[in-house]
BAZALUM-833591 format. One record per residue: residue in one letter; x, y, z of N, C-alpha, C in turn; residue number from 1. Coordinates in pm, 1 decimal. Layout:
N
<'A',<X,Y,Z>,<X,Y,Z>,<X,Y,Z>,NUM>,
...
This chain:
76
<'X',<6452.2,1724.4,-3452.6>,<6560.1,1678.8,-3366.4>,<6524.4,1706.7,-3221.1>,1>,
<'X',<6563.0,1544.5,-3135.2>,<6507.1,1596.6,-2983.2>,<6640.7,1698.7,-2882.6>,2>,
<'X',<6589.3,1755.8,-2832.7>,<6662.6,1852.8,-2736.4>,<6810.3,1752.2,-2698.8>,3>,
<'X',<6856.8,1799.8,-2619.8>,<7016.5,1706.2,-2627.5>,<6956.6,1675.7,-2447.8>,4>,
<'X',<7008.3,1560.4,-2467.2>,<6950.0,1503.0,-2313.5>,<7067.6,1509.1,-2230.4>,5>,
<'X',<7114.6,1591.8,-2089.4>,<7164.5,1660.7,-2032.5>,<7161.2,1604.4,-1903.5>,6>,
<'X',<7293.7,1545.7,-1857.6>,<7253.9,1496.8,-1690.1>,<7291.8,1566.5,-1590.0>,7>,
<'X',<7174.8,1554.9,-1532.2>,<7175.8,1698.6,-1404.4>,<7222.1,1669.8,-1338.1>,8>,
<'X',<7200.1,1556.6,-1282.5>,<7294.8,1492.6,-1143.4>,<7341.2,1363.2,-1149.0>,9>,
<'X',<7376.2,1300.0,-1046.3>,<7470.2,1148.0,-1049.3>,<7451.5,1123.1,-907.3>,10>,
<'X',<7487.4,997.4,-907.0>,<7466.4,925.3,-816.5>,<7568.2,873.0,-709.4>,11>,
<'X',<7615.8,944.0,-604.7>,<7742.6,928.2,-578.0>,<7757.2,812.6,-549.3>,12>,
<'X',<7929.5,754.2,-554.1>,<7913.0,614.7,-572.8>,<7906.2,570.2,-677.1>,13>,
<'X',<7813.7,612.0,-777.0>,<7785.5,522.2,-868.5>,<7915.6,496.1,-1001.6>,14>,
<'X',<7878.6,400.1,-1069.0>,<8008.4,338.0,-1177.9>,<7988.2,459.7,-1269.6>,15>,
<'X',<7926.8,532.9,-1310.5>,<7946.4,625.0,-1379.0>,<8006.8,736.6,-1333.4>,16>,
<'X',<7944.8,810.9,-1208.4>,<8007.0,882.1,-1122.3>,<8209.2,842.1,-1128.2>,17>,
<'X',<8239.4,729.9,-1107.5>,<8342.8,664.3,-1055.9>,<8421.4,664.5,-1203.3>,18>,
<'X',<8349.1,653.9,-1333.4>,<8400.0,706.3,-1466.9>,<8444.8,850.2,-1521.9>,19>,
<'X',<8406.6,957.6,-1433.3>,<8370.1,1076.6,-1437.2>,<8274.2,1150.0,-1521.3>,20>,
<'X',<8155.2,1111.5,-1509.3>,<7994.1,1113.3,-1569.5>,<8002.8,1259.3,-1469.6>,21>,
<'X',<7932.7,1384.1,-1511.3>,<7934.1,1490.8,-1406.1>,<7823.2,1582.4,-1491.0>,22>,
<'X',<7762.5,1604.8,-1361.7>,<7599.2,1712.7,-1407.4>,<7697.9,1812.8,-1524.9>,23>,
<'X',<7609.2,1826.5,-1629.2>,<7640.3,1944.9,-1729.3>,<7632.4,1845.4,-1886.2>,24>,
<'X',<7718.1,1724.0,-1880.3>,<7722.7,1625.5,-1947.1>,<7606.1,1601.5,-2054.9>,25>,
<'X',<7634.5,1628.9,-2141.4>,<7542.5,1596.1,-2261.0>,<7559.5,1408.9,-2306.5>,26>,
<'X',<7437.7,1360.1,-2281.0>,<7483.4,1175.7,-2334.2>,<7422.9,1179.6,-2460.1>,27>,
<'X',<7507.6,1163.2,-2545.1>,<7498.9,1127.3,-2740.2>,<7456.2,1051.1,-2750.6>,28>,
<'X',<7507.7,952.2,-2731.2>,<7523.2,800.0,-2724.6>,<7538.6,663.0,-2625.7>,29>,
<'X',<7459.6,567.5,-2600.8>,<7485.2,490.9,-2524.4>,<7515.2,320.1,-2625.6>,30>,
<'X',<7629.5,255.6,-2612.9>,<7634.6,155.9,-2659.3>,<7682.2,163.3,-2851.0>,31>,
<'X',<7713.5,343.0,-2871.4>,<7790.6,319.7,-3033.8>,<7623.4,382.3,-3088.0>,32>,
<'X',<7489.3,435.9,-2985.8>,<7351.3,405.8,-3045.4>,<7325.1,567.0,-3060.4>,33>,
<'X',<7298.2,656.6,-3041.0>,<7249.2,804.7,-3026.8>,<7107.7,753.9,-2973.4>,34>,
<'X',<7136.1,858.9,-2847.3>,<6978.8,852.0,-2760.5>,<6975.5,998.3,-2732.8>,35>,
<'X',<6798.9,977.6,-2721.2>,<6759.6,1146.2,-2725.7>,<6688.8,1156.8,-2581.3>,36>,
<'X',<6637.6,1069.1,-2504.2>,<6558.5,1035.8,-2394.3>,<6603.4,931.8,-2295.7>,37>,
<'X',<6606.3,1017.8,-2139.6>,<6607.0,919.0,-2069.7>,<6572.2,782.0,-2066.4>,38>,
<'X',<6484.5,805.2,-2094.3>,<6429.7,606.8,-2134.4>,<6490.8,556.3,-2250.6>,39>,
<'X',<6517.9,577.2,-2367.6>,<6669.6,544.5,-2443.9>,<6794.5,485.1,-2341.4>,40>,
<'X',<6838.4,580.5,-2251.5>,<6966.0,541.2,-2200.6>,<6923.9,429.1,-2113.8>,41>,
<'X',<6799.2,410.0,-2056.6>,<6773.8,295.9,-1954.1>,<6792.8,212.5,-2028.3>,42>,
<'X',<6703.1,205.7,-2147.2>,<6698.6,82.7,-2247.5>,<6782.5,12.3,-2258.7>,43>,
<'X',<6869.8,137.8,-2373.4>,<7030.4,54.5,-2373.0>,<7111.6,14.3,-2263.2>,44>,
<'X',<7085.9,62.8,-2150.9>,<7200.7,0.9,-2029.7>,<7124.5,-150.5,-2012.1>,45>,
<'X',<6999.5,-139.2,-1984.6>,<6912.5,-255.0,-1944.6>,<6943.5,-348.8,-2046.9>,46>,
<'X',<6914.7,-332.2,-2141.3>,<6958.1,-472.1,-2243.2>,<7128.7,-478.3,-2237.2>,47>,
<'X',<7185.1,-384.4,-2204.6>,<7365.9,-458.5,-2225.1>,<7362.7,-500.1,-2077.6>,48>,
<'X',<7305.3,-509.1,-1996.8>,<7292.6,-583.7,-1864.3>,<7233.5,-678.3,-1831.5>,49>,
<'X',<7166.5,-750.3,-1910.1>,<7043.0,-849.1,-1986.8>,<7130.4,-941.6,-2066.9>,50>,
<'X',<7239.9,-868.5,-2165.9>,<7329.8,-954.0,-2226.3>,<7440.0,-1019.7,-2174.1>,51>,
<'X',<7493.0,-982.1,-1995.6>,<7554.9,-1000.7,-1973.4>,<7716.5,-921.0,-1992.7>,52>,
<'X',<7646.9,-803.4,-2031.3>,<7777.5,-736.4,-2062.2>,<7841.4,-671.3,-1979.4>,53>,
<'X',<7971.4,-660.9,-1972.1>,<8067.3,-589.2,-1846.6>,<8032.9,-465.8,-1802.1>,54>,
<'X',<8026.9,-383.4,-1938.1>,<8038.8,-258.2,-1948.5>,<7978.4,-190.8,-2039.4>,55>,
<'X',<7910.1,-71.7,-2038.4>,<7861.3,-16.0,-2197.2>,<7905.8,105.6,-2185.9>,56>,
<'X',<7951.7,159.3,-2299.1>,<7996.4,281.3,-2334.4>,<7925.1,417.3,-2398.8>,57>,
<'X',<7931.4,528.9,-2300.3>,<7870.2,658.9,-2309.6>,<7916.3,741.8,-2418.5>,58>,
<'X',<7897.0,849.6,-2490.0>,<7969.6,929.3,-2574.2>,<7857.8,1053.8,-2524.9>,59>,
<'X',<7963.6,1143.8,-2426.9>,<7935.2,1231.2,-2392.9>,<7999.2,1369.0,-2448.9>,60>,
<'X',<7923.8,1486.7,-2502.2>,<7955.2,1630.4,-2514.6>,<8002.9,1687.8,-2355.5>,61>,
<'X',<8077.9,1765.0,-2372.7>,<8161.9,1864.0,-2244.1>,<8212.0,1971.2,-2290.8>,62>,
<'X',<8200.1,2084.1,-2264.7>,<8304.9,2201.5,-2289.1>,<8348.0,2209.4,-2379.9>,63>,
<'X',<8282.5,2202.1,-2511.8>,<8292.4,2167.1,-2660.6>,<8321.9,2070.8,-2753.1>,64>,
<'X',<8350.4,1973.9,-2648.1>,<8431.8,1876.6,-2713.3>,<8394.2,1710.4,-2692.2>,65>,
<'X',<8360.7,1629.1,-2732.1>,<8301.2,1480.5,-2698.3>,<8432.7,1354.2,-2649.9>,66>,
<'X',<8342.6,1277.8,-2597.8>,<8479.8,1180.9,-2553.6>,<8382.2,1045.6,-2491.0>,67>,
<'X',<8414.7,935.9,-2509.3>,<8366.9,826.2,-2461.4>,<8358.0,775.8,-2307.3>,68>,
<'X',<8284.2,720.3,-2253.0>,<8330.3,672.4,-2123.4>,<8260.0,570.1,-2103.5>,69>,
<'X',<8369.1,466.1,-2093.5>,<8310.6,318.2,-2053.7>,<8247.4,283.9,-1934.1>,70>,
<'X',<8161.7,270.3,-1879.7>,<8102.2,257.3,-1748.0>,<8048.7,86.9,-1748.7>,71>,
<'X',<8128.6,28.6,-1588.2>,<8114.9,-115.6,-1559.7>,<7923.8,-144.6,-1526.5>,72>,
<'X',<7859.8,-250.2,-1534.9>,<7777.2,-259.7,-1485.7>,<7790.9,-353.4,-1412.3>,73>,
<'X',<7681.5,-383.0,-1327.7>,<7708.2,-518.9,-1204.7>,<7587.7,-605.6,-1284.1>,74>,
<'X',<7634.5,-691.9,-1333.9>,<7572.6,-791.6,-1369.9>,<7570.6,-907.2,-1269.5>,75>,
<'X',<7466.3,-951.8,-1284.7>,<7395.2,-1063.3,-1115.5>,<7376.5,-1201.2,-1237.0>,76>,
């Protein structure tokens, strides 16, 4: 099992930031998928932004407890 992938920082401004994404944040899941690696979470954002999709959804660990967070993307 890979280490739990842990976001250190954010991007102020950014749609996640603006979701309340905050350094400490463990990401489970991106898109319903379990990712273990940064490049996992690019993946999945990159292809639901590729599909045209609004939004993809995080499933983040916090302070014992998990919870989802939908974050918009800017699709061009």
């Amino acid at each position: 099992m890979a280490s739990p992938l842990v976001l250190i920082h954010r991007i102020l401004g950014s749609a996640a930031a603006r979701r309340g994404l905050r350094p400490g944040d463990v990401i489970v899941a991106v898109g319903q998928e379990p990712v273990d690696t940064p490049d996992q979470v690019a993946e999945k954002v990159t292809h639901a932004a590729a599909n045209k999709q609004r939004s993809v959804l995080f499933l983040v660990a916090r302070a014992g407890g998990q919870r989802f967070v939908p974050v918009e993307l800017e699709v061009s």
